[in-house]
Backbone as JSON Lines, residues from 0, in Angstrom:
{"i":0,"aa":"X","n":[1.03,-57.6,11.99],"ca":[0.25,-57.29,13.17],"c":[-1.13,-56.79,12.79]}
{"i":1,"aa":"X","n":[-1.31,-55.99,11.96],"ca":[-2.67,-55.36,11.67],"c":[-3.3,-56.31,10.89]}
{"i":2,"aa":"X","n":[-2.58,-57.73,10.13],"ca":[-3.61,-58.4,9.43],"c":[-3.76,-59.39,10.37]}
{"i":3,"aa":"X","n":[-3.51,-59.48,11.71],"ca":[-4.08,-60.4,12.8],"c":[-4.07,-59.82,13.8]}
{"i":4,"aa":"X","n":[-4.61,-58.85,14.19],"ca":[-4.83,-58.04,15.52],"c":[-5.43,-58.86,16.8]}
{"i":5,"aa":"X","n":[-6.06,-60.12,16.23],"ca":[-6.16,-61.11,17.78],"c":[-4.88,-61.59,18.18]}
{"i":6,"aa":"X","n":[-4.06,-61.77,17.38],"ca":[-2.87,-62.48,17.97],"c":[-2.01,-61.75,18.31]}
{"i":7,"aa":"X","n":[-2.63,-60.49,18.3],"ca":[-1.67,-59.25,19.09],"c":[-1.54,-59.31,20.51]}
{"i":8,"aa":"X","n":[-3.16,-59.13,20.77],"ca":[-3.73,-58.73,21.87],"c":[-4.24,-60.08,22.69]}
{"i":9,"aa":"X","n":[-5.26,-60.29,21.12],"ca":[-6.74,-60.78,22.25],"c":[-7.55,-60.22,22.09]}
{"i":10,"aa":"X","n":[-8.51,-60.88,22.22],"ca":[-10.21,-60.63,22.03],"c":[-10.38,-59.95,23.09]}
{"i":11,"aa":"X","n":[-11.42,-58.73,23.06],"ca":[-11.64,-57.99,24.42],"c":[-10.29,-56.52,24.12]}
{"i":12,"aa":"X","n":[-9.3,-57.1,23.62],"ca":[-8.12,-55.97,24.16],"c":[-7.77,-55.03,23.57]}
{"i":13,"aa":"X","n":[-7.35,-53.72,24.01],"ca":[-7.27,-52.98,23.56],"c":[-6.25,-52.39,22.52]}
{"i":14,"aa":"X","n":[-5.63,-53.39,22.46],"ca":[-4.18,-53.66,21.4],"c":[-5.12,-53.78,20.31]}
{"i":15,"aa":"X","n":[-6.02,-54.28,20.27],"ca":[-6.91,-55.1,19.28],"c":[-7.4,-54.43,18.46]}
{"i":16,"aa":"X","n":[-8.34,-54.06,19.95],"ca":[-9.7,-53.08,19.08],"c":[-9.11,-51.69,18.15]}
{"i":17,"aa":"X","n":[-8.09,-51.02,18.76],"ca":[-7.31,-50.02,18.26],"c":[-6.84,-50.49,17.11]}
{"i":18,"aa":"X","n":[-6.32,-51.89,16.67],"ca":[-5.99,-51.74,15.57],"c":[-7.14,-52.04,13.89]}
{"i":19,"aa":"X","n":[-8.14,-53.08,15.01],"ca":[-8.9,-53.33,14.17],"c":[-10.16,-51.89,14.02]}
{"i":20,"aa":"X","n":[-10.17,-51.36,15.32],"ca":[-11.49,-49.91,15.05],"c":[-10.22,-48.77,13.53]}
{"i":21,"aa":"X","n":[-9.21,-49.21,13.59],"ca":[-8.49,-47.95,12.8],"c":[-8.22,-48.22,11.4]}
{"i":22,"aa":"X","n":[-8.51,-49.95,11.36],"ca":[-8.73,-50.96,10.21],"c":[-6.95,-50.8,9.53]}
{"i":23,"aa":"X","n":[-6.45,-51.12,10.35],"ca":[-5.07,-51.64,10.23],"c":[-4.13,-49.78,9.97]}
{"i":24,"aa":"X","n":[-4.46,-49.12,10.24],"ca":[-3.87,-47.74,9.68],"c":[-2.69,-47.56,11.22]}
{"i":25,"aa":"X","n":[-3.16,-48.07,12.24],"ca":[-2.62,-47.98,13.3],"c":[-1.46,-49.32,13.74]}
{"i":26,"aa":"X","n":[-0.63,-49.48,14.53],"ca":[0.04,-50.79,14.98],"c":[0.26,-50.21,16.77]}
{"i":27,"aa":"X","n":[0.22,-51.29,17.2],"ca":[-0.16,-51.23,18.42],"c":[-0.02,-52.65,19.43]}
{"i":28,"aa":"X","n":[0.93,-52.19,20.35],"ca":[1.32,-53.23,21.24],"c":[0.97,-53.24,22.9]}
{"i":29,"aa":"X","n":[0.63,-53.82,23.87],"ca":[0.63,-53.35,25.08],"c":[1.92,-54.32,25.97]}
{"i":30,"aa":"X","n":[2.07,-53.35,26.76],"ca":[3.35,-54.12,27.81],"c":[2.49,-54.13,29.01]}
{"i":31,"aa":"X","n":[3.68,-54.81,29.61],"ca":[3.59,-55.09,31.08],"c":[3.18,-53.49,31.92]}
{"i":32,"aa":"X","n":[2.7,-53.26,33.05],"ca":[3.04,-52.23,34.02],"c":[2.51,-51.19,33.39]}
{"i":33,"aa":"X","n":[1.42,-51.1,32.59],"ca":[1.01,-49.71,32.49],"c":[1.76,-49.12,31.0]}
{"i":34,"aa":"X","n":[2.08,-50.21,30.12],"ca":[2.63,-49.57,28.77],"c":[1.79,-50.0,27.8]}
{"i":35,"aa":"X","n":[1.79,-49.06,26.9],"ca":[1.21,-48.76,25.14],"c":[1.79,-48.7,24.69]}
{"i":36,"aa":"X","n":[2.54,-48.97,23.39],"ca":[2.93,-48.5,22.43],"c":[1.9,-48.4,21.04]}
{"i":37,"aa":"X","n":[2.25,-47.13,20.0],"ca":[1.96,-47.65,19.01],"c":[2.87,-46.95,18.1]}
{"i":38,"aa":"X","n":[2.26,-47.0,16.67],"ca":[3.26,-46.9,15.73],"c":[1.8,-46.42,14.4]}
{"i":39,"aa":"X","n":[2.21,-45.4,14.08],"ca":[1.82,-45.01,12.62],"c":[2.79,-44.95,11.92]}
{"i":40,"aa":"X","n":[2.81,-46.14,10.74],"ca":[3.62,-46.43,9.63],"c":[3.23,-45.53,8.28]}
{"i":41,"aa":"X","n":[1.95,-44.31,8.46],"ca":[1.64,-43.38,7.58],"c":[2.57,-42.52,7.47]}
{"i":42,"aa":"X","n":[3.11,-42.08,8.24],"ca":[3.66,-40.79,9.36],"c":[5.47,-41.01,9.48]}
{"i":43,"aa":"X","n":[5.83,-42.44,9.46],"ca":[6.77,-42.81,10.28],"c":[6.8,-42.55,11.47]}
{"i":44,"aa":"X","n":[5.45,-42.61,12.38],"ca":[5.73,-42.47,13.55],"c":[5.56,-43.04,14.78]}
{"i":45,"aa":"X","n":[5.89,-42.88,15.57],"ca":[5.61,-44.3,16.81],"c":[5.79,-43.24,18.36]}
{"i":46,"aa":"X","n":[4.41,-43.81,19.26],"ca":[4.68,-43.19,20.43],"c":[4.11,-44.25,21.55]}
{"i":47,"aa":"X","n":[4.67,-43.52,22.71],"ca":[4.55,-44.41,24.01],"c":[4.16,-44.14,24.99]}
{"i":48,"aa":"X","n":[2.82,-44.46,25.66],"ca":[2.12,-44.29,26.95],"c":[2.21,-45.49,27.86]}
{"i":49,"aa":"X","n":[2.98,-44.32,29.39],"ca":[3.62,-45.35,29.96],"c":[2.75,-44.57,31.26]}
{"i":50,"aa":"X","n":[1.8,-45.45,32.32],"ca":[1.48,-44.9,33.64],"c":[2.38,-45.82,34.29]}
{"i":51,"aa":"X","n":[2.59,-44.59,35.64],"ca":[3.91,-44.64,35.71],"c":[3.7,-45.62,36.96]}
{"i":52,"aa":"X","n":[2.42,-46.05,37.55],"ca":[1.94,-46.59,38.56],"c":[1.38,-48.13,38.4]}
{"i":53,"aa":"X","n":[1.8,-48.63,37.1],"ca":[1.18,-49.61,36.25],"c":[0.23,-49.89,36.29]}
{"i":54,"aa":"X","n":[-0.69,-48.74,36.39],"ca":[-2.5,-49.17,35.88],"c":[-2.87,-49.01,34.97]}
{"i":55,"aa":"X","n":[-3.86,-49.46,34.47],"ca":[-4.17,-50.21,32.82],"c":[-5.32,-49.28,32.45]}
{"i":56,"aa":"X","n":[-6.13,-48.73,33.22],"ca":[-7.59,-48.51,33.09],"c":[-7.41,-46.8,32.58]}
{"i":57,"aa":"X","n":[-6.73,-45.89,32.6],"ca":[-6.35,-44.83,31.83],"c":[-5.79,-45.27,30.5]}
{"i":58,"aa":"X","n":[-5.09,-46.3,30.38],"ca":[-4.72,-46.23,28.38],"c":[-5.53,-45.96,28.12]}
{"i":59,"aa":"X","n":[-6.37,-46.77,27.68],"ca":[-7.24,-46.74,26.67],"c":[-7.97,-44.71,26.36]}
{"i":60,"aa":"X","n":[-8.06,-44.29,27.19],"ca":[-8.66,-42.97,27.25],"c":[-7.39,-41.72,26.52]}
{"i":61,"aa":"X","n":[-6.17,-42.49,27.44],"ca":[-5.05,-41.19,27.3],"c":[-4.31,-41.93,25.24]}
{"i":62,"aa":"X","n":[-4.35,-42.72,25.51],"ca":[-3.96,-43.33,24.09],"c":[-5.18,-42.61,22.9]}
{"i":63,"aa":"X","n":[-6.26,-42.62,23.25],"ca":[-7.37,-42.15,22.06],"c":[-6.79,-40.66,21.89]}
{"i":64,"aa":"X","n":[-7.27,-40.27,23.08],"ca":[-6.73,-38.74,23.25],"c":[-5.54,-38.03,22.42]}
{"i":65,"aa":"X","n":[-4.38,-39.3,22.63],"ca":[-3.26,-38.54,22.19],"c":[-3.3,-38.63,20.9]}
{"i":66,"aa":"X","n":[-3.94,-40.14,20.2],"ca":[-3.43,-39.98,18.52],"c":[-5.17,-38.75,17.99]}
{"i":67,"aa":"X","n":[-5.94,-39.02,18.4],"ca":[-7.11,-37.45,18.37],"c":[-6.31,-36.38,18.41]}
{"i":68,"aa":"X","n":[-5.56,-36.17,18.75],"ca":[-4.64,-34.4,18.8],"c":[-3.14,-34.53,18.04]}
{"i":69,"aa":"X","n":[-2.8,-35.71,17.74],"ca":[-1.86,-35.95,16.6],"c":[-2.29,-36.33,15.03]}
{"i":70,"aa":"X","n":[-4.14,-36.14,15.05],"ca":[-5.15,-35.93,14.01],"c":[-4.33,-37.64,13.46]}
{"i":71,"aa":"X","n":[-4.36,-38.45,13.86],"ca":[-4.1,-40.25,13.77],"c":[-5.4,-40.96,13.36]}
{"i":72,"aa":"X","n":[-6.16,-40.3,14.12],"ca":[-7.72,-41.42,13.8],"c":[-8.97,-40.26,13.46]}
{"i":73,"aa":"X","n":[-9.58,-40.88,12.59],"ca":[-10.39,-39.97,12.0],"c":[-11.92,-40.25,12.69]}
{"i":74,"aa":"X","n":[-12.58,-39.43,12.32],"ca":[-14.25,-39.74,13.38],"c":[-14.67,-40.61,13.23]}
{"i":75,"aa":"X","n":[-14.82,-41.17,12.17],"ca":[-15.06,-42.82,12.05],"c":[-14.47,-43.41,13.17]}
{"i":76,"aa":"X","n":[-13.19,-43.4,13.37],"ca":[-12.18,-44.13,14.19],"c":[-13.01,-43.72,15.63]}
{"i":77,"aa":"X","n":[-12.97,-42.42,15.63],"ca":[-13.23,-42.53,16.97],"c":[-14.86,-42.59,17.56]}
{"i":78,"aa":"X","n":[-15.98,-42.44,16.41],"ca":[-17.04,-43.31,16.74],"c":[-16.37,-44.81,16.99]}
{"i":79,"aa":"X","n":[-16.28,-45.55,16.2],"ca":[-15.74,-46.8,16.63],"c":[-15.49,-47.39,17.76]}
{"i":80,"aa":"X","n":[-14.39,-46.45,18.37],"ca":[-13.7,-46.5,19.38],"c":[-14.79,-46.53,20.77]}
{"i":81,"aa":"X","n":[-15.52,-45.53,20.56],"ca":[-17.16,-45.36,21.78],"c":[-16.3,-45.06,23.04]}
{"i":82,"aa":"X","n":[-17.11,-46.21,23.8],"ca":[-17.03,-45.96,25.15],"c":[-15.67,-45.71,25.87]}
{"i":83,"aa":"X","n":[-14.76,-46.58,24.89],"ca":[-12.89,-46.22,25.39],"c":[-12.67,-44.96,25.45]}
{"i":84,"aa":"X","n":[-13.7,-44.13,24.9],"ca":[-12.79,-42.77,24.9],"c":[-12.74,-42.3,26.65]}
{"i":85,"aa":"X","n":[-14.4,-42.93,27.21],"ca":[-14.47,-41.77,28.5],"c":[-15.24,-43.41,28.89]}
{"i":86,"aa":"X","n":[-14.58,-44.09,29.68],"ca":[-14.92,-45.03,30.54],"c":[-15.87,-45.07,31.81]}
{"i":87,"aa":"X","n":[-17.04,-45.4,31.64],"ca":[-17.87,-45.25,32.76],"c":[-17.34,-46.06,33.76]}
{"i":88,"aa":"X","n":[-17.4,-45.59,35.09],"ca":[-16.79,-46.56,36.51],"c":[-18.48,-47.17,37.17]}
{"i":89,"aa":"X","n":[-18.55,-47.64,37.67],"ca":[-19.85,-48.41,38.39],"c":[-19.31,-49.29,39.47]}
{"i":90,"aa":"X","n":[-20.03,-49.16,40.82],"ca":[-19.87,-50.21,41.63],"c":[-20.69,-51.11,41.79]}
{"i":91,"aa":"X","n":[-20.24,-52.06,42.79],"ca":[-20.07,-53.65,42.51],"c":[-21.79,-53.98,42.51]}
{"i":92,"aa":"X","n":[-22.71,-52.63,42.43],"ca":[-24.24,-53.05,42.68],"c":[-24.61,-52.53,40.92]}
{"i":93,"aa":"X","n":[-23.59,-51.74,39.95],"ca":[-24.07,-51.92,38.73],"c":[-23.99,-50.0,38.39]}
{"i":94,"aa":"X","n":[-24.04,-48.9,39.98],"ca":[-24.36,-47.89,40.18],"c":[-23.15,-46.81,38.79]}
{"i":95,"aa":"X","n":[-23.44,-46.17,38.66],"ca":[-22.55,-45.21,38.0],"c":[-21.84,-44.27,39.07]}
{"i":96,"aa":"X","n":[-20.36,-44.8,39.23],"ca":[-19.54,-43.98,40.39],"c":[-18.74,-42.9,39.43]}
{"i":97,"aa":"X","n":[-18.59,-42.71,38.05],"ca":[-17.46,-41.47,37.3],"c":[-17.07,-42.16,36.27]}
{"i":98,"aa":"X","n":[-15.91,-41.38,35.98],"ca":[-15.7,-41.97,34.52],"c":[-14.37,-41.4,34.37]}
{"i":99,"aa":"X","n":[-13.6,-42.06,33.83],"ca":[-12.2,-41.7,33.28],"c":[-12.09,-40.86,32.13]}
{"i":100,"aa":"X","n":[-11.48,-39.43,32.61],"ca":[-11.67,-38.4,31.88],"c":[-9.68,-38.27,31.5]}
{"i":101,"aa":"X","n":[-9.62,-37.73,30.37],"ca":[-8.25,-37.24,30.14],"c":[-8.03,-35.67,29.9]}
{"i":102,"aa":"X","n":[-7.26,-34.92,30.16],"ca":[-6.92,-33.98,30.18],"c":[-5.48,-33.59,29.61]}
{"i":103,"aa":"X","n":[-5.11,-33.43,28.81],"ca":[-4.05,-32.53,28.38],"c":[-3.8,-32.49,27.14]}
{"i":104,"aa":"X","n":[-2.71,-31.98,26.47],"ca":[-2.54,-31.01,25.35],"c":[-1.08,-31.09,24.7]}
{"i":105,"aa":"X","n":[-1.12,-31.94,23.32],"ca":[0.43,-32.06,22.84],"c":[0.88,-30.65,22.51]}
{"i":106,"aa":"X","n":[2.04,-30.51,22.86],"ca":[2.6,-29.23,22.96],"c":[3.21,-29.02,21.01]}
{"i":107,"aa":"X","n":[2.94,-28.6,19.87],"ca":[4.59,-28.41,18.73],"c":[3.8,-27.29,18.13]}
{"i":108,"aa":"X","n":[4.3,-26.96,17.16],"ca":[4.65,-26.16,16.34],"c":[3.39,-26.44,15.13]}
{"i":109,"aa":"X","n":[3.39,-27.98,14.69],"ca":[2.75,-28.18,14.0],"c":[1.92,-29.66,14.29]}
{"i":110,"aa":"X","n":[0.99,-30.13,14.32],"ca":[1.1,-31.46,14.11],"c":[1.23,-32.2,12.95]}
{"i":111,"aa":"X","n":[1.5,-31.58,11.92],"ca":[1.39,-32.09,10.81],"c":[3.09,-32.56,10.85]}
{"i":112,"aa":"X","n":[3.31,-31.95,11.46],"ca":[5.39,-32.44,10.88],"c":[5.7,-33.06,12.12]}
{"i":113,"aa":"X","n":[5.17,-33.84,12.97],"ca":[5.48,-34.78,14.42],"c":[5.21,-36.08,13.42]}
């Protein structure tokens, strides 16, 4: 998967760019209805963002977010990453209407041992 990240996703997608902005350190799948998966094979670890309303347009933000606080992608990664982190919204005349912000906080003990 990470030595062909178009034939993951797709050009444009965010299966993609995640694996190719993380230069294969990441694996990463998208589903139907509002699902992410990915998988750090550093770590042995693998997690899953699921909106529960199947909209697409929060992954990309809540997915950066979460492997950023499971220390997954490094600043490189998340320069890379840019505009996915906080998605500008604009209407249909080009205007800046907001932006997709994420909010919250992995709860452990450590992140080093998740």
């Amino acid at each position: 998967m990470t030595s062909h990240p178009l034939a993951v996703g797709g050009a444009g997608r965010f299966t993609t760019t995640l694996m190719e902005k993380s230069r294969g350190r990441l694996v990463a799948k998208g589903g139907a209805e509002g699902l992410h998966c990915i998988g750090i094979p550093g770590r042995g670890l693998g997690v899953a963002v699921k909106c529960l309303d199947g909209a697409t347009r929060p992954l990309a933000p809540a997915v950066i977010a979460l492997l950023q606080q499971l220390e997954a992608l490094s600043e490189g990664d998340l320069e890379r990453l840019g505009d996915l982190r906080r998605p500008i919204l604009r209407n249909h005349r080009g205007d800046t209407v907001g932006a997709v912000e994420v909010s919250f906080r992995v709860l452990s003990g450590s992140l080093r041992e998740i």
